[in-house]
C-alpha positions as CSV (number, residue, x, y, z in Angstrom):
1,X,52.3,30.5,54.2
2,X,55.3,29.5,52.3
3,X,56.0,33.3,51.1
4,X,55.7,34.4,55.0
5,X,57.9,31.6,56.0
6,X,60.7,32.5,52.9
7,X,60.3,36.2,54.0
8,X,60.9,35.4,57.4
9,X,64.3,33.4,56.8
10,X,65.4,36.0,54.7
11,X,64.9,38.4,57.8
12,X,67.0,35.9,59.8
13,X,69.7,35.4,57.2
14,X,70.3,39.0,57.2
15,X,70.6,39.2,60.8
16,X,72.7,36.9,61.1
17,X,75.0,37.9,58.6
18,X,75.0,41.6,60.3
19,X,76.0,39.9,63.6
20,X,78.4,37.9,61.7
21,X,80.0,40.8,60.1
22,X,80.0,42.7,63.7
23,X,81.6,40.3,65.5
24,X,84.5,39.5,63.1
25,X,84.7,43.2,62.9
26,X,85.2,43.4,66.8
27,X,87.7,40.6,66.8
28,X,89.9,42.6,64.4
29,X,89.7,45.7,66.4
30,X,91.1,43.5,69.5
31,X,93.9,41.9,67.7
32,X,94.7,44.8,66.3
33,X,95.0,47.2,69.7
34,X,96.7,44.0,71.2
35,X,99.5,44.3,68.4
36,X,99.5,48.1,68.5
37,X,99.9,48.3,72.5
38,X,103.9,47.5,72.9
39,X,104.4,50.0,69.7
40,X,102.7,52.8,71.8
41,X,104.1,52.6,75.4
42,X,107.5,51.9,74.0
43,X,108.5,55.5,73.5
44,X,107.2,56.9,77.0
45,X,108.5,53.9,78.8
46,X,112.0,54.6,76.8
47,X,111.6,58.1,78.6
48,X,111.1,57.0,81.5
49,X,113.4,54.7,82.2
50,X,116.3,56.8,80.7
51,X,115.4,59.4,83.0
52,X,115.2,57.1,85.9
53,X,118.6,55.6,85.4
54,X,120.6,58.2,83.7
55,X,120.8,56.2,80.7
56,X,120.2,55.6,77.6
57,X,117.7,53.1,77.7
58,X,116.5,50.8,74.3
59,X,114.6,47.9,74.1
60,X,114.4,45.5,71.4
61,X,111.3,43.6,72.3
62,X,108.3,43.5,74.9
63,X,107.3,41.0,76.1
64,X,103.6,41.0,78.2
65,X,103.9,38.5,80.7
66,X,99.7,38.0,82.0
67,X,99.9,36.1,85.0
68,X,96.2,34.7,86.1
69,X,95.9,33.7,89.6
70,X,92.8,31.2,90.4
71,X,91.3,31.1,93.4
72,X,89.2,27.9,94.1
């Protein structure tokens, strides 16, 4: 009875260290695309907005501005 009960929390213990592992992992990929995102679009929205204004457009910094609306 004892062995089975060890065996089984050594099951668990490993599971949750795999879901542990996977979810820290998953956090890292979010922070990491959120901190990649302005990097990317900065060169097409350069473009863009050069092109637009006949200008030569640079930006220093980008700031994403979420704006959440709640309707109760």
């Amino acid at each position: 009875m004892s062995k089975k009960l060890l065996s089984h929390s050594v099951k668990i213990l490993k599971l949750g260290t795999w879901i542990g592992g996977i979810l820290a992992a998953l956090v890292v990929l979010v922070v990491a695309v959120v901190m990649i995102f302005p990097v990317l679009i900065q060169g097409p929205l350069e473009a863009q907005l050069s092109e637009l204004s006949d200008l030569d457009v640079k930006y220093l910094s980008l700031i994403l501005i979420l704006k959440m609306t709640i309707y109760f």
